[in-house]
C-alpha positions in Angstrom: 57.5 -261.2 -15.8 58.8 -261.3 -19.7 56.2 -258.5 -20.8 57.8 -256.1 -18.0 60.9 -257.0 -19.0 60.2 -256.2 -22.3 58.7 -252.6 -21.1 62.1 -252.4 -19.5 64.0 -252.8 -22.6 62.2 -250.7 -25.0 62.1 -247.9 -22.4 65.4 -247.8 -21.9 66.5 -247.7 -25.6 64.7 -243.8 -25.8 66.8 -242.8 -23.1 70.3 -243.0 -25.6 70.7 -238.8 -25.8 69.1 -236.1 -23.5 65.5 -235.4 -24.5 64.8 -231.7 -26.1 62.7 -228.7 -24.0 59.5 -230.8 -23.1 56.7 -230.2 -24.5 53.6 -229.5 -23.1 51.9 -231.8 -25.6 50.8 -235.3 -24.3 51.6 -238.4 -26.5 49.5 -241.3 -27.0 45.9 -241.3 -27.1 43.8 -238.3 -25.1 42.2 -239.6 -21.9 38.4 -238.8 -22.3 37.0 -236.6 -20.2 35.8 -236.5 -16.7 32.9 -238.9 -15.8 29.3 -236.6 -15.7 29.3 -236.9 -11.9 32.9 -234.5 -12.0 32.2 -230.8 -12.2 33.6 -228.7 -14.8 35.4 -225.0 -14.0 32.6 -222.6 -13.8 32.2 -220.2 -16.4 32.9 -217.2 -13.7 36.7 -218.9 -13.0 38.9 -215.9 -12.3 35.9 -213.1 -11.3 33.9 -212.7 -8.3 30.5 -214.3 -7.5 27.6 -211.9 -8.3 25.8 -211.7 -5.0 22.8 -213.2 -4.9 19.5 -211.1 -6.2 17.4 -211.7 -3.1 18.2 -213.5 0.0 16.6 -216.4 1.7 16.0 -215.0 5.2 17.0 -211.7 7.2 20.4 -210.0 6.0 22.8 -208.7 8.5 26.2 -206.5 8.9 28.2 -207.4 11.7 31.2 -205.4 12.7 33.2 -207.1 15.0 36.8 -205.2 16.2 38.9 -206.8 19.1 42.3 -205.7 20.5 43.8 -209.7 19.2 47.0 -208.9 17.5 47.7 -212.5 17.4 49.1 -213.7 14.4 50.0 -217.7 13.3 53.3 -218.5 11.9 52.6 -219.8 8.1 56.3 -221.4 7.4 55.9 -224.5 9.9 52.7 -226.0 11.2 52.3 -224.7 14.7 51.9 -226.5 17.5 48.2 -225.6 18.2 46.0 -227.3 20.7 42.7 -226.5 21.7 44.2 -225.0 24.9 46.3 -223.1 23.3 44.3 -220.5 22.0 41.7 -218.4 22.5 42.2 -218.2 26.0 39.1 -215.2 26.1 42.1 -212.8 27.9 42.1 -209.1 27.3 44.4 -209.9 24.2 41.2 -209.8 22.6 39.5 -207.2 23.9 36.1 -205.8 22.4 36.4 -202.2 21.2 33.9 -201.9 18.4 30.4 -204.4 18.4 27.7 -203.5 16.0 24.9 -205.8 14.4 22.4 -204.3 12.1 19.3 -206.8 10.6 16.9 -206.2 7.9 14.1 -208.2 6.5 13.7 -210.2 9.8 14.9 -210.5 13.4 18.3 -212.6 14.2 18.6 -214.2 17.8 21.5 -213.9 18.9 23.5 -215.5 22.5 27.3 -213.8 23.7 29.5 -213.6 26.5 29.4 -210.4 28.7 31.9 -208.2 26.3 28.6 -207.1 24.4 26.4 -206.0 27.5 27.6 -202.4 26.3 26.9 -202.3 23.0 23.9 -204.6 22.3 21.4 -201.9 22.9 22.6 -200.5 19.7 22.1 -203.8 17.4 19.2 -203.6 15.0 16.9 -206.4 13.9 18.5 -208.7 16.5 17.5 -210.2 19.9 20.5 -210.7 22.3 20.7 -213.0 25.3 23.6 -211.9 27.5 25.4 -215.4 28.8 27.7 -215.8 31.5 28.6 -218.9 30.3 29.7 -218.1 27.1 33.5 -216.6 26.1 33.2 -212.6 26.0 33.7 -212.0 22.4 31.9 -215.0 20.9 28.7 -215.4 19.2 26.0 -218.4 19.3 23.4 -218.6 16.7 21.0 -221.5 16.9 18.3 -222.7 14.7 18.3 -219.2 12.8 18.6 -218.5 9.0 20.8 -215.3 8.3 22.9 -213.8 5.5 25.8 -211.7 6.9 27.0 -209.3 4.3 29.7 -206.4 4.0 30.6 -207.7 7.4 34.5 -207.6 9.3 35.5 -209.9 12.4 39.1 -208.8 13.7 41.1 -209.2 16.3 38.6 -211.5 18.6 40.2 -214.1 20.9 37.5 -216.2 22.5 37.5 -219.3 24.7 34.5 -220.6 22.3 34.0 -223.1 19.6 34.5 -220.1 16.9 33.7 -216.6 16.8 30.6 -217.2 15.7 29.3 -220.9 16.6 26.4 -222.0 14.6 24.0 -224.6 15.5 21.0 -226.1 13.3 21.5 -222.8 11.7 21.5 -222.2 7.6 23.9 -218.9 6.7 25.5 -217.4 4.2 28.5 -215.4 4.1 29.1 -212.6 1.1 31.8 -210.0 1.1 32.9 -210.8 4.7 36.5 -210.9 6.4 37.6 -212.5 9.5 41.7 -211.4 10.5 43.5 -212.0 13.4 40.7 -214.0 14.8 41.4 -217.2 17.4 38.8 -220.1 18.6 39.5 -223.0 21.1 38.4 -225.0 17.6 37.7 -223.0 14.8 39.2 -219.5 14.2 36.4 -218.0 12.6 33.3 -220.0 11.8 32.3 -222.9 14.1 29.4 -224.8 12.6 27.8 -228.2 13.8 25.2 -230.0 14.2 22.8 -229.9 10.9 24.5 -226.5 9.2 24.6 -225.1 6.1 27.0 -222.4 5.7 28.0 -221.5 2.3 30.9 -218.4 1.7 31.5 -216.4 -1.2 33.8 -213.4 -2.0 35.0 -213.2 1.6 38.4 -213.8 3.2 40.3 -215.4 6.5 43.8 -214.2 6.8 45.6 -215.0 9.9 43.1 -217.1 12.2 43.8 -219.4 14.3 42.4 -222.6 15.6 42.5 -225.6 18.1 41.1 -227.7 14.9 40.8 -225.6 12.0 42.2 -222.3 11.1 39.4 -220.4 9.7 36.0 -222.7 8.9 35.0 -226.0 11.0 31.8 -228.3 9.9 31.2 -231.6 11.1 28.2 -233.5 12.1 25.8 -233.9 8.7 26.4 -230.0 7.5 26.8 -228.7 4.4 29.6 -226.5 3.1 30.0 -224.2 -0.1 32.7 -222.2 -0.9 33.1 -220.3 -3.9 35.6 -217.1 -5.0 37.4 -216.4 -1.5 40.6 -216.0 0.1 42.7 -218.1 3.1 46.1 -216.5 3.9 48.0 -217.1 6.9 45.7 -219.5 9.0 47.0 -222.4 11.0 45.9 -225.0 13.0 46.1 -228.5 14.2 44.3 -230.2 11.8 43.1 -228.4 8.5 44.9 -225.1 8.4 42.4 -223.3 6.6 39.4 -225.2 6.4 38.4 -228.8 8.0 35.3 -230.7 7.7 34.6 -234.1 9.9 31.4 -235.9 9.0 30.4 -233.6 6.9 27.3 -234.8 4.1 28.6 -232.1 1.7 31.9 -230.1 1.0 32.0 -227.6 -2.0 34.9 -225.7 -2.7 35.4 -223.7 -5.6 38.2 -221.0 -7.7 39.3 -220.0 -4.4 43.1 -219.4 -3.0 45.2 -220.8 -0.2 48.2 -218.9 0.6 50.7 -220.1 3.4 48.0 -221.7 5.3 49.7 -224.4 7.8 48.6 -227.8 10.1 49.7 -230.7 11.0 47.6 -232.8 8.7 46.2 -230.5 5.7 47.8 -227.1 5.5 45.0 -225.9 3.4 42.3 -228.3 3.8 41.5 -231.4 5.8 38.4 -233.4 4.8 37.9 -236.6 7.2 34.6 -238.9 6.9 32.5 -236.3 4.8 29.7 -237.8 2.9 31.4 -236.6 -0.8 33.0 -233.3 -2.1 34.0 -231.1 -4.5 37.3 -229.2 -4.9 37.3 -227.3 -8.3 39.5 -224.9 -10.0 41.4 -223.8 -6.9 44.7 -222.8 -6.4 47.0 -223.4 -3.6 50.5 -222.1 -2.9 52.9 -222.3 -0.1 50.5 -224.5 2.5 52.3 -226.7 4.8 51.8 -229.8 6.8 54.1 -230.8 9.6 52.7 -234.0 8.9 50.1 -235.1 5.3 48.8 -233.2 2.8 50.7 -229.8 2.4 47.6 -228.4 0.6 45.0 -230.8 1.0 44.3 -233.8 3.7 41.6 -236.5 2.5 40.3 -239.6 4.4 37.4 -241.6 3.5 35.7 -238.7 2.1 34.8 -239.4 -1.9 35.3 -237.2 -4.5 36.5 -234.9 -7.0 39.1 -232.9 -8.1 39.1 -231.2 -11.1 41.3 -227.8 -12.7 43.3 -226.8 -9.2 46.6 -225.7 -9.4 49.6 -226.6 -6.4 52.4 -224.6 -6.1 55.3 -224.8 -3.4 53.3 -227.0 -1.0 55.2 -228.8 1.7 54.6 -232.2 3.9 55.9 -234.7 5.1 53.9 -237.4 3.4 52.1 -235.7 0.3 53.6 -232.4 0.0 50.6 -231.1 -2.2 47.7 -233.7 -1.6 47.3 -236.8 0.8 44.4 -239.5 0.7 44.1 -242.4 2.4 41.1 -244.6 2.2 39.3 -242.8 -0.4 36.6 -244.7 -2.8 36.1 -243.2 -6.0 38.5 -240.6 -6.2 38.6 -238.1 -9.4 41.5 -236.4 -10.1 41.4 -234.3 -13.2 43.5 -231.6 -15.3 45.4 -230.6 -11.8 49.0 -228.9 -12.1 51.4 -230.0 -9.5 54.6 -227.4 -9.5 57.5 -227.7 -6.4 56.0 -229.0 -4.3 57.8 -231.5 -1.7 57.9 -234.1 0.5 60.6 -235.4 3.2 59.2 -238.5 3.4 56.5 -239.5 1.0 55.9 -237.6 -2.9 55.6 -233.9 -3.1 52.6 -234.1 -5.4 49.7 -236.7 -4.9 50.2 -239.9 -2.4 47.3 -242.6 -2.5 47.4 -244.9 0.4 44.2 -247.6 -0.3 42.4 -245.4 -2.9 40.8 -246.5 -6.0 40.4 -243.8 -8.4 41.5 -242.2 -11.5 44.2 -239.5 -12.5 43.8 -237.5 -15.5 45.3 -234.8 -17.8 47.3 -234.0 -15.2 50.8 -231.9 -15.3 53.6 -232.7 -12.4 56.6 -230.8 -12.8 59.6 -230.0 -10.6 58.4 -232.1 -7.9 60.3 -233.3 -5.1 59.9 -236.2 -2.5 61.5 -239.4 -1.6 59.6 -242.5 -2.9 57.6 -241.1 -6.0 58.6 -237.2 -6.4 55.4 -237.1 -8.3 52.7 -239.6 -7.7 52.7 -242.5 -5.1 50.4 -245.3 -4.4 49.9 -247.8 -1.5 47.7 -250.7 -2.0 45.7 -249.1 -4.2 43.8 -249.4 -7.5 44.4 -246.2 -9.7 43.8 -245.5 -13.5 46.7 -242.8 -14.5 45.7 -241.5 -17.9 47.3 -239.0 -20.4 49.4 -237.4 -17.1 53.2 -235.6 -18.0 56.0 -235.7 -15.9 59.0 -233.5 -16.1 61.7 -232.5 -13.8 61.0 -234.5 -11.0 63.4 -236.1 -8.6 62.8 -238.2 -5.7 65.7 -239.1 -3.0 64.5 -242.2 -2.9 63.3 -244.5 -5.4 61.3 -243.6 -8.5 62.1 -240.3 -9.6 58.1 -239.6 -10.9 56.2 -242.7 -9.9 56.4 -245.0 -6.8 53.9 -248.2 -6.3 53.2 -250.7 -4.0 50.7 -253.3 -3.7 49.2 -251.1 -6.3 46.6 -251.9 -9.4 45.5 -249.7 -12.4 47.4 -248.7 -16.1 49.7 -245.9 -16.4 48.4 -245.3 -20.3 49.5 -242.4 -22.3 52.1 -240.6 -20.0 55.2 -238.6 -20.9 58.0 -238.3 -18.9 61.0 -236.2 -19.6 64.2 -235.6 -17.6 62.7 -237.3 -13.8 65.6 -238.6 -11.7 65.9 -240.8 -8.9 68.9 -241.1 -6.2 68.1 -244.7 -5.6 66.5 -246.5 -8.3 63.7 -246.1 -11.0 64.4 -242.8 -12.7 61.5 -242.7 -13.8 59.2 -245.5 -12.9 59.5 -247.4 -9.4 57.0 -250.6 -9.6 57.1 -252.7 -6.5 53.7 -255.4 -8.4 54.0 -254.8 -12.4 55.8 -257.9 -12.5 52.3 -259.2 -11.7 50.2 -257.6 -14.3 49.5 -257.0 -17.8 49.6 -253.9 -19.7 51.1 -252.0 -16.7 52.4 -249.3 -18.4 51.0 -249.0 -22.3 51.6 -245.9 -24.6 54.1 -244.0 -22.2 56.7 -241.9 -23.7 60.1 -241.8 -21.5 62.9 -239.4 -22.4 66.7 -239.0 -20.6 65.6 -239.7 -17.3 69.6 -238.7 -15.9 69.9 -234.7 -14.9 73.4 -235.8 -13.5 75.8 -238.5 -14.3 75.9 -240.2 -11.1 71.7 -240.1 -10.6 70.2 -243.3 -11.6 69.6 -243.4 -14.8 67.6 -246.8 -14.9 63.8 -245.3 -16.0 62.1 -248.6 -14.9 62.7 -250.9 -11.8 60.4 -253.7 -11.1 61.6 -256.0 -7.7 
């Protein structure tokens, strides 16, 4: 109790006059970096993915065009349900159907919408079923690379537009737009899969459960160098993976992607993953994780960038019940929160944050960073501009282990109390807080200007 105290009183002596521009320079001593298990940025970051030099298996065009004009709402998470979409009406409509193979034979299953056109494909076996939704595709137990290939304007009763099964694909220079899936919007993929996508895009697809890509059920997904614009869903407005064993996701972009849970991503019970050098902008969740949804799903996060994300709880990035967590060199800018922290909220995590920025954020407990019950390392982080409604204008914690070391905060404000610092169990620690640098934590006169609150 007398060393917080102590914090308390030498904290708020710096806070005498109003601190000068910040500076993007971090005080105290440099956090080291990243453990060997946490990717680095790629060298390509910033340029597309050179496509492959040969490819594993036979390589295929597909080009897909439906009458679907139906296009998702990206400023509010939608109310999407499985039933909602993808009805398989004449909304969707299949004017144009052609699939050309080469270095090997595809099999392929669909619904009766192709029975005039599948004479034409080349390198592929088709099986006509009754059973299946008009414009959708099965592929099961194949290995395929689909290149140079568009999917528009398809609204199917299916899983996806194309629903993969034990099958391995890849997907290089492809778009799907304005496509719709009871499930998935675009790609449907489960059980035992491997789809990996570079250099494509998924703008405006919707889904019962994720807006443009599904996995679940021990498959593996890659992402590298693509686009997501527009896609919504109920859970995981772009992307969501569900028992997934692997989840890669690299120097991509998510632009106004919306959900309920994970307006850009939802990752639930995957085996580990990777989400590097990304950057998300305008994502929203009606309910967690504006930009990114994770539970019990280990990881790391390393070099993304969050602008203008929105959620309820976690207006950038939610996790809840995450083991090992890395979190490092990630800028958090505007994003916000109604209820929870616009930037990173931690609910029974343990973890580390590092050489991370977090500026202009906004949310009510923690505009920054909050954490529940759990046991997080914050290292060599700045905060500036950040103001919660609530309590704790950059940080809020509960229940919560782990040293805030080497921090700088400048100009954070809170309505209620703790400008700066809200601390619900420092009282019963050491060292909470060591090398921090805390500057005028007051924007107005009648904010609270108290940097440090301990109860």
């Amino acid at each position: 109790m007398l060393h917080c105290m102590a914090v308390f009183v030498l904290l708020t002596a710096v806070t005498a006059a109003p601190a000068p521009a910040p500076s993007s320079t971090l005080s105290g001593s440099p956090a080291a970096g990243p453990d060997a298990s946490v990717p680095t940025i790629p060298a390509n970051a910033g340029g597309p993915v050179a496509a492959p030099s040969s490819f594993s298996g036979p390589t295929c065009v597909f080009t897909l065009i439906g009458t679907s004009k139906t296009v998702g709402s990206p400023a509010a998470a939608p109310s999407v349900t499985a039933s909602s979409v993808g009805s398989g009406s004449t909304s969707g409509l299949l004017t144009t159907a052609n699939i050309s193979c080469t270095g090997g034979t595809i099999s392929v299953t669909g619904g009766t919408a192709f029975r005039s056109f599948s004479s034409s494909f080349k390198g592929v076996t088709f099986s006509e079923d009754a059973n299946t939704p008009e414009t959708s595709l099965l592929l099961a137990g194949q290995t395929l690379n689909v290149v140079n290939s568009v999917f528009q304007g398809l609204s199917t009763g299916a899983n996806g537009t194309l629903s993969l099964q034990n099958t391995s694909a890849s997907f290089y220079n492809t778009s799907f737009q304005q496509t719709n899936g009871s499930f998935a919007g675009a790609i449907f993929a489960t059980p035992n899969s491997a789809v990996s996508v570079m250099n494509s895009s998924f703008t405006n697809n919707i889904g019962g459960q994720a807006g443009a890509i599904y996995m679940g059920d021990q498959s593996l997904l890659t992402v590298t160098n693509s686009f997501f614009e527009g896609n919504s869903a109920s859970q995981g407005g772009a992307i969501a993976v569900t028992g997934a064993t692997r989840v890669q996701i690299e120097e991509s972009e998510f632009y106004d992607n919306s959900a309920k849970n994970g307006g850009g991503v939802y990752m639930m019970g995957c085996g580990s993953s990777s989400v590097v050098g990304n950057y998300f902008e305008g994502n929203a969740a009606s309910v967690s994780g504006g930009a990114i949804y994770q539970q019990n799903c280990t990881g790391n996060n390393v070099g993304n960038e969050y602008y203008d994300n929105y959620g309820q709880n976690g207006g950038a990035f939610w996790l809840n019940s995450v083991s090992g967590a890395q979190i490092y060199g990630d800028v958090f800018v505007n994003n916000t929160a109604k209820n929870g922290t616009g930037g990173i909220e931690m609910n029974t995590v343990d973890g580390s944050v590092s050489q991370c920025k977090f500026n202009s954020n906004k949310g009510a407990k923690g505009a920054a960073l909050y954490e529940s019950n759990s046991q997080v390392a914050v290292t060599s982080c700045s905060f500036v501009s950040n103001r919660a409604t609530g309590s704790g204008g950059a940080v809020y914690r509960t229940s919560s282990g782990g040293d805030l070391t080497g921090a700088v905060f400048t100009a954070n404000s809170a309505n209620t109390s703790g400008g700066v610092i809200y601390d619900a169990q420092c009282v019963l620690r050491r060292h909470c807080i060591r090398k921090a640098s805390v500057e005028w934590s007051a924007l107005k006169r009648n904010q609270q200007a108290t940097p440090v609150e301990y109860m």
